[in-house]
KELUMGU-981333 format. One line per 10 residues: number of its first residue (from 0); for each residue x, y, z of C-alpha. Coordinates in Angstrom, 1 decimal, decimal comma. Layout:
REM KELUMGU-981333
NUM = X Y Z  ...
END
This chain:
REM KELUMGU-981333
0 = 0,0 0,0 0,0  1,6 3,3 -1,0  2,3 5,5 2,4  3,1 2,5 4,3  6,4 2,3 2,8  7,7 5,4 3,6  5,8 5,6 7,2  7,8 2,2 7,8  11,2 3,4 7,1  10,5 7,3 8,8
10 = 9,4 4,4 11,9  12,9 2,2 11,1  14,8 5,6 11,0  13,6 7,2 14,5  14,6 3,9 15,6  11,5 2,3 16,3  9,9 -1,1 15,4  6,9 -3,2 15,1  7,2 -6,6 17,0  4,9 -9,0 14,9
20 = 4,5 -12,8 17,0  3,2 -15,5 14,0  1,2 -18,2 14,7  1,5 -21,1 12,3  4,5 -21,9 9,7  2,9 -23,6 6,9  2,4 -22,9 3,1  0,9 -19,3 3,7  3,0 -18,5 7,2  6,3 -19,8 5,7
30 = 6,0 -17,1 2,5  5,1 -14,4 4,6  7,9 -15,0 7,3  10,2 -14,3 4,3  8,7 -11,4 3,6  8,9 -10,1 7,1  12,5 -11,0 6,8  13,7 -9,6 3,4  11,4 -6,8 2,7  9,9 -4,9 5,5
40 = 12,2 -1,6 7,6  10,7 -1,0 10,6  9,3 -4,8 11,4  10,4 -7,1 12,5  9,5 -11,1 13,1  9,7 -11,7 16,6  8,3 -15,3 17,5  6,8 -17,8 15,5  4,8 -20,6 17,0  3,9 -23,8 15,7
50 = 2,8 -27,7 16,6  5,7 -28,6 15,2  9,0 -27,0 15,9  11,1 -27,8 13,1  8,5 -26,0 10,3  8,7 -23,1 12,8  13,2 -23,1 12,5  12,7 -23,2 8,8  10,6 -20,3 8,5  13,7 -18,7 9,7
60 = 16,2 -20,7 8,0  15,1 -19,7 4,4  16,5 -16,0 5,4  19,1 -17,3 6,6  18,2 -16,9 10,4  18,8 -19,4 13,4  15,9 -18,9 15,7  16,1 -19,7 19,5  13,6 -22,2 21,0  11,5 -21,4 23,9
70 = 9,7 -23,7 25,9  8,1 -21,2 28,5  6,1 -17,6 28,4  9,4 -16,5 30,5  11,4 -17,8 27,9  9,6 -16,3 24,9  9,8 -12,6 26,7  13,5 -12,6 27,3  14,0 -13,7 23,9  11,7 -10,8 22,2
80 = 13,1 -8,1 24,8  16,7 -9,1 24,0  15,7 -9,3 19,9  16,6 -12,9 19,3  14,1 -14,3 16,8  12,2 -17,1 18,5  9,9 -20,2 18,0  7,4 -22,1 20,2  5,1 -24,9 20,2  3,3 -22,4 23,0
90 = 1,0 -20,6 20,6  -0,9 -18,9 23,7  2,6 -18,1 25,3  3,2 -16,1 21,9  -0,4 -14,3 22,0  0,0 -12,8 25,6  3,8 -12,4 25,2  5,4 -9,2 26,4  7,4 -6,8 24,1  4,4 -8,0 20,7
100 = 2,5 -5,3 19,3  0,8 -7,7 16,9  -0,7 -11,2 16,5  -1,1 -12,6 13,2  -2,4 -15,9 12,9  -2,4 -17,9 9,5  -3,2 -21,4 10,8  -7,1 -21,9 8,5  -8,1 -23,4 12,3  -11,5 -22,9 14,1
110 = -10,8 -23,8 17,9  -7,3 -23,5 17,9  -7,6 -20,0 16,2  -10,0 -19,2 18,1  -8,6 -19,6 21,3  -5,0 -17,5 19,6  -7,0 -14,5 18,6  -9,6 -14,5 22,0  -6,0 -14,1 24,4  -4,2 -12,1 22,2
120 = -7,2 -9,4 22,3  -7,6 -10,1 25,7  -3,9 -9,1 26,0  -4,3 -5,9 24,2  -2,7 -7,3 21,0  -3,7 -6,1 18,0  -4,7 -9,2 15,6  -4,3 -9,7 12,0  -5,1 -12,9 10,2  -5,8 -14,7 6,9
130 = -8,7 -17,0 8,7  -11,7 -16,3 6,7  -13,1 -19,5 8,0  -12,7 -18,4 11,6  -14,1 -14,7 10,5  -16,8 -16,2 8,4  -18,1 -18,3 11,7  -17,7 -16,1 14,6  -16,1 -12,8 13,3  -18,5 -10,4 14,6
140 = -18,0 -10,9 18,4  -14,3 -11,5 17,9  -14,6 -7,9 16,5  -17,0 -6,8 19,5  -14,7 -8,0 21,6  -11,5 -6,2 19,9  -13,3 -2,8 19,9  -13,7 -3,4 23,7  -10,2 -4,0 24,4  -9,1 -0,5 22,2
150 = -7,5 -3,4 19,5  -7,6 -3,6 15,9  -8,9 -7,1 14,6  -8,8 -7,4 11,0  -8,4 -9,7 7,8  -5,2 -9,0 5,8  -4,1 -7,7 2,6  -3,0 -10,1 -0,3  -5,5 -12,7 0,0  -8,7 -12,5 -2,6
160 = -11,2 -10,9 0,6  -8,8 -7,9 1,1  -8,2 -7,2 -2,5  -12,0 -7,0 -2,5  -12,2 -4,4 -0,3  -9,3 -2,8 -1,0  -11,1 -2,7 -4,6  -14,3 -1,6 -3,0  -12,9 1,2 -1,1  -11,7 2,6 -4,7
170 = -14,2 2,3 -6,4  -16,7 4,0 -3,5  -14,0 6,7 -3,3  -14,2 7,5 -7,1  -17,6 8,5 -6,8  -19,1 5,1 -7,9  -21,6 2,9 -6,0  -19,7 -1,0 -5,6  -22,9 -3,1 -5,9  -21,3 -6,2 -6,4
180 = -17,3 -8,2 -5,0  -16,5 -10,6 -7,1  -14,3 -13,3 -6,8  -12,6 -15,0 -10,3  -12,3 -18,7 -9,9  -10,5 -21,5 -12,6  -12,5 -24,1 -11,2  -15,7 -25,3 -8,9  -16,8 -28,6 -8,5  -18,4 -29,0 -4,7
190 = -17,8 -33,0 -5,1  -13,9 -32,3 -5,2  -12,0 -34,3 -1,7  -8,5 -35,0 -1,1  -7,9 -37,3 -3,2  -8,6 -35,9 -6,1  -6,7 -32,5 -5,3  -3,6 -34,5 -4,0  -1,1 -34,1 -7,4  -2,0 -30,8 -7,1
200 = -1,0 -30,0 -3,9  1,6 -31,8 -3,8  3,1 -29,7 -7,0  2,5 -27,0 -4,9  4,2 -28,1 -1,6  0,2 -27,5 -0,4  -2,0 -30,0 1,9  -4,9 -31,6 0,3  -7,5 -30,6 1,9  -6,9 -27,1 1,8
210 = -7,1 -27,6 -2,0  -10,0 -29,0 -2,0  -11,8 -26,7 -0,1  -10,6 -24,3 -2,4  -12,2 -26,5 -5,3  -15,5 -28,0 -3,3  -16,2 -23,8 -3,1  -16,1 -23,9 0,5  -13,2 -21,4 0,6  -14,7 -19,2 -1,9
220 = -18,4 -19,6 0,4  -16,4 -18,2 3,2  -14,2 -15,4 0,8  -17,5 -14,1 0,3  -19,4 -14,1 3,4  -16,5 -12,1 4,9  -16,7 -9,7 2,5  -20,6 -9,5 2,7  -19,9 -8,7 6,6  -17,6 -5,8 6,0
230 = -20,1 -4,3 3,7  -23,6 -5,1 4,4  -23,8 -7,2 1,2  -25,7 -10,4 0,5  -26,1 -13,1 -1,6  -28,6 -13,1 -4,5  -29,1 -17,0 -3,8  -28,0 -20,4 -1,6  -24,5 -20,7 -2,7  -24,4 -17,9 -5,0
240 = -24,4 -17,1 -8,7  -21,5 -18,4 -10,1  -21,7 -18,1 -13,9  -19,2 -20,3 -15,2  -17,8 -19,6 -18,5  -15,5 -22,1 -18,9  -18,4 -24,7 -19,8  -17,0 -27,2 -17,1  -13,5 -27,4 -18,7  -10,7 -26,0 -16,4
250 = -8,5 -25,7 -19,6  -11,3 -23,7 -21,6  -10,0 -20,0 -22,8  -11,3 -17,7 -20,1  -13,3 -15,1 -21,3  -12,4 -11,0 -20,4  -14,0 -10,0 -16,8  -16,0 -7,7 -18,7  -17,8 -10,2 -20,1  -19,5 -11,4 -17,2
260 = -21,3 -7,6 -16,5  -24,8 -9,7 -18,5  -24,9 -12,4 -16,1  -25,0 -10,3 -12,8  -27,0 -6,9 -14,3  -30,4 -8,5 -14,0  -29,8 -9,0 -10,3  -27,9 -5,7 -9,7  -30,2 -3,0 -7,7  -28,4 0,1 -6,9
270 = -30,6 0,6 -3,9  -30,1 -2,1 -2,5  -27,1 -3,4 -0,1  -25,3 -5,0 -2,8  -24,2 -8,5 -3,4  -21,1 -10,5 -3,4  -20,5 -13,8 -5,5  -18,2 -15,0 -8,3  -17,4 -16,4 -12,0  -15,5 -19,3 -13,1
280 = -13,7 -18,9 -16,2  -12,9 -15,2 -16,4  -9,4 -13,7 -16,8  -7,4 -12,0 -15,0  -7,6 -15,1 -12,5  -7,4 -15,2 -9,9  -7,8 -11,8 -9,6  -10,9 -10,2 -8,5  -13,5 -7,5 -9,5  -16,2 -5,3 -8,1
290 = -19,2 -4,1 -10,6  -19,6 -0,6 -9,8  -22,5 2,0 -10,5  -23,4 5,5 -11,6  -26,0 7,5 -13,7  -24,5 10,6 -13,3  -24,2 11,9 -17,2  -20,4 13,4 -16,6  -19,7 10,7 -15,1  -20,4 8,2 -17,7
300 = -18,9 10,5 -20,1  -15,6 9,9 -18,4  -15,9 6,5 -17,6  -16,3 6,0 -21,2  -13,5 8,0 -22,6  -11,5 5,9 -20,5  -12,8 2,5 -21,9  -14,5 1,8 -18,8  -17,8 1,5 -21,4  -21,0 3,1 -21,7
310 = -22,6 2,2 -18,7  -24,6 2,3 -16,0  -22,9 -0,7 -14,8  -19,0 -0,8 -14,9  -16,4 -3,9 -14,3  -13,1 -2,9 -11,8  -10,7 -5,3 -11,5  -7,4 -6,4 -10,0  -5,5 -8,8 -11,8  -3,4 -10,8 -8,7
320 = -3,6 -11,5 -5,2  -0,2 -11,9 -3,8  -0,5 -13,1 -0,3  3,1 -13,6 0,9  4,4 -10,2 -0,6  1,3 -7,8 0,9  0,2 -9,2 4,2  2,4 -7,5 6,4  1,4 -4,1 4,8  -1,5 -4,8 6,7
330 = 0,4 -5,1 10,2  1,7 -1,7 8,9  -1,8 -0,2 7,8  -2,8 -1,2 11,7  -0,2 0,1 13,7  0,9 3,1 12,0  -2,6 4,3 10,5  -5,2 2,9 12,6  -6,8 0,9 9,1  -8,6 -1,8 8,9
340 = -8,3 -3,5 5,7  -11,7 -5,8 6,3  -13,7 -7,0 9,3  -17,2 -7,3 10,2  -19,2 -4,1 10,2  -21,7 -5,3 12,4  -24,5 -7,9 12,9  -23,1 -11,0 10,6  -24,8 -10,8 7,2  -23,7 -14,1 5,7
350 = -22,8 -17,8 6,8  -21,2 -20,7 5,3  -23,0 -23,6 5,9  -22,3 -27,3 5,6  -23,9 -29,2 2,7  -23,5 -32,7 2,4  -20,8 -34,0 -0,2  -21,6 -37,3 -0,3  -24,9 -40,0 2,1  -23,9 -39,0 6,0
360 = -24,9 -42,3 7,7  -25,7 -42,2 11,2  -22,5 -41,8 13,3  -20,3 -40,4 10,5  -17,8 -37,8 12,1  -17,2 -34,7 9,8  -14,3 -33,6 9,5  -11,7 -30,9 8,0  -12,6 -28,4 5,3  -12,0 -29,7 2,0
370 = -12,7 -33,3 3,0  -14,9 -36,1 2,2  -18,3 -35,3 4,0  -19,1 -31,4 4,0  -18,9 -28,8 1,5  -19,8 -24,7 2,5  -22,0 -23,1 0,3  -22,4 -19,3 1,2  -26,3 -18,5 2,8  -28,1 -15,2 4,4
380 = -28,5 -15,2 8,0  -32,1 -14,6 7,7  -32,6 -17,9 6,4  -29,5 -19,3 8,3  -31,8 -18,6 11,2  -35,0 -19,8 10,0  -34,1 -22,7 8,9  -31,5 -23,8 12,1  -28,9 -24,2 9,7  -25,4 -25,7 10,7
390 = -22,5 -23,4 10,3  -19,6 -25,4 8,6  -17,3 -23,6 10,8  -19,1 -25,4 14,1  -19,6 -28,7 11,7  -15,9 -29,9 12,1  -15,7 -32,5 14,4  -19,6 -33,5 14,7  -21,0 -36,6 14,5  -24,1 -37,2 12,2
400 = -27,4 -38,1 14,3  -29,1 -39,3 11,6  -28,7 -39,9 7,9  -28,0 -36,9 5,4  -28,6 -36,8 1,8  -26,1 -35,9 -0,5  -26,5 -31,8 -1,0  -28,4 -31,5 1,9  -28,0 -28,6 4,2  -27,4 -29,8 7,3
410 = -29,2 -28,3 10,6  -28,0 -28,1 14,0  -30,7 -30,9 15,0  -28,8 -33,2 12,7  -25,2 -33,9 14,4  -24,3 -34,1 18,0  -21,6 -31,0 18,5  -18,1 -31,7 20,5  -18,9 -30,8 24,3  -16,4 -27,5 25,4
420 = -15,6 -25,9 22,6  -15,0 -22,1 22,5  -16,1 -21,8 19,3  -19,8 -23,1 20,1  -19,5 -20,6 23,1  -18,7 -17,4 20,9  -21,5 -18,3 18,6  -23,9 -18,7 21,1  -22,3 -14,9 22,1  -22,4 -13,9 19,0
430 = -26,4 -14,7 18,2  -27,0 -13,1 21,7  -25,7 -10,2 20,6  -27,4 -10,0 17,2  -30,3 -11,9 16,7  -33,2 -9,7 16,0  -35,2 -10,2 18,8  -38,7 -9,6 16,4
END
């Protein structure tokens, strides 16, 4: 983001620094610890903690630094204070740790997260994290709770929801209403598991399961939701729109992003909150775009010289996400500026919920996004709450009650829930909070 640059090395030169403590070191955490090591005056990567020490190390080790292990919370401290890079299988010791300023967690956990990003704002830390499926579940009251503490909590630039908004913001600032985020996807197929993703992930040094929930659309269900929570959006159906251009080929020629504006216009209303959703088989992939609108005569005028097209409806895009390279921009955009890139703006407006991926029998446990028995298909809460449907993010780990058909929705009255878990006991918070009450 242009400013943070320069307000991180005018921070570097009056000899100051932002003390980040990461929580997780796997595809996504390992990329952006070299980032925090190689590219970014005026921050610095404190402690890294991780299940299992030696991916924690070799986040360091790729920049060439030898981090020191800790084993306590006194440990950890001395170790920050003295600036000697550290690592932890204590992932609460890092969150409450003396001497960091900010949290970010980039684990794709529920309860574990959940319990990160609950101390570290109960420690006054200021949280950034990549966890749309965390956000996407319980977001809201994590936010409640942040604004009570004086804390920023907040998704982070780089991944496809803060591009979004960082899209949405420019657009809205240009004098143009965003009524629909878009997301630009190469493929979607809600019956993808595991094993079917595995050559793929393992080209990409990935685990198989977080492919496939990219494929099944259960990431992309979550994306959105987040996205419709920072806004007030919705979406225009059960799992969205999704025009796919690519005719069910992943190697079809995707078509311009432009092309797309016909299948969304006859649901656009620019009086209404806006929606969010996506298209399969556009290009610039994976970028993504927000349809913006204006009847303003000048305006169109302009919009037109500049090829943006005659109108009233106009297609903004970015071409790339680049996750690794612009996340800690947003530990930057937090500290330095007070700015949130994207976090709930209120009551929650969208869920994911599970829908069977294949006959649940009776005692079937569910269990990780991306797996064999649950996909997420993005829903509004209005019919979320009518209909007692069963958040994916409270899914993992339940046991079926009785059978479910294949691309059913499940409903809370159809698995038994783990006893003890925090996230249960923030959703329960959370619907406290905002339920309507009429």
């Amino acid at each position: 983001m242009i400013i943070i640059d320069r307000a991180l090395a005018r921070y570097r030169d009056e000899g100051k620094v932002i003390r980040v403590g990461m929580v997780g070191a796997g595809f996504q955490a390992s990329g952006i610890a070299l980032q925090f090591l190689t590219a970014t005056p005026g921050m610095v990567l404190s402690a890294v903690a991780n299940r299992h020490l030696d991916k924690a190390h070799a986040a360091y080790a790729q920049a060439g630094v030898t981090a020191v292990a800790c084993e306590t919370r006194q440990a950890l401290e001395e170790a920050i204070a003295s600036g000697r890079p550290a690592v932890t299988e204590d992932a609460l010791a890092l969150a409450e740790a003396e001497g960091i300023d900010v949290v970010l967690e980039v684990t794709g956990s529920i309860e574990h997260a959940a319990h990160v990003i609950v101390a570290a704002i109960d420690a006054g830390k200021h949280v950034v994290h990549m966890n749309a499926e965390l956000d996407g579940t319980v977001g809201p009251i994590l936010k409640v709770r942040a604004e009570a503490r004086g804390v920023a909590y907040t998704f982070a630039d780089g991944d496809q929801p803060g591009v979004q908004m960082n899209l949405y913001r420019f657009v809205s600032g240009i004098g143009v209403t965003p009524v629909l985020c878009g997301n630009i996807k190469g493929l979607h197929d809600p019956y993808r598991n595991p094993d079917t993703q595995a050559a793929f992930a393992r080209k990409w040094g990935q685990k198989p399961h977080m492919v496939a929930s990219f494929a099944d659309g259960t990431k992309i269900s979550f994306e959105q939701a987040i996205v419709a929570n920072a806004t007030g959006m919705r979406v225009a159906r059960r799992g969205m729109l999704g025009p796919d251009f690519s005719g069910g080929n992943p190697d079809a020629e995707p078509v311009q992003i432009e092309k797309v504006l016909p299948s969304f216009e006859p649901y656009l209303d620019p009086q209404a909150p806006g929606l969010v959703d996506y298209v399969v088989g556009a290009r610039p992939g994976p970028g993504v775009f927000v349809i913006g609108h204006t009847e303003h005569p000048r305006k169109r005028h302009y919009l037109d010289l500049y090829k943006m097209g005659k109108g009233p409806y106009y297609c903004f895009y970015t071409p790339y996400h680049l996750c690794h390279f612009e996340v800690p921009n947003s530990v930057a955009r937090v500290v330095l500026c007070s700015d949130i890139v994207l976090a709930p703006a209120g009551a929650p407006r969208v869920g994911v919920i599970a829908v069977a991926k294949k006959t649940l029998p009776p005692g079937e446990r569910i269990g990780d996004f991306g797996g064999f028995e649950v996909y997420g298909v993005a829903e509004n809460m209005g019919a979320i709450r009518r209909d007692r449907l069963l958040p994916i993010g409270l899914a993992l780990e339940a046991t079926a009650k009785r059978a479910v058909s294949r691309d059913q929705a499940l409903t809370f009255d159809d698995v038994y829930l783990p006893e003890g878990r925090l996230v249960d006991e923030l959703y329960r918070e959370q619907e406290r909070l905002f339920r309507p009450t009429v």
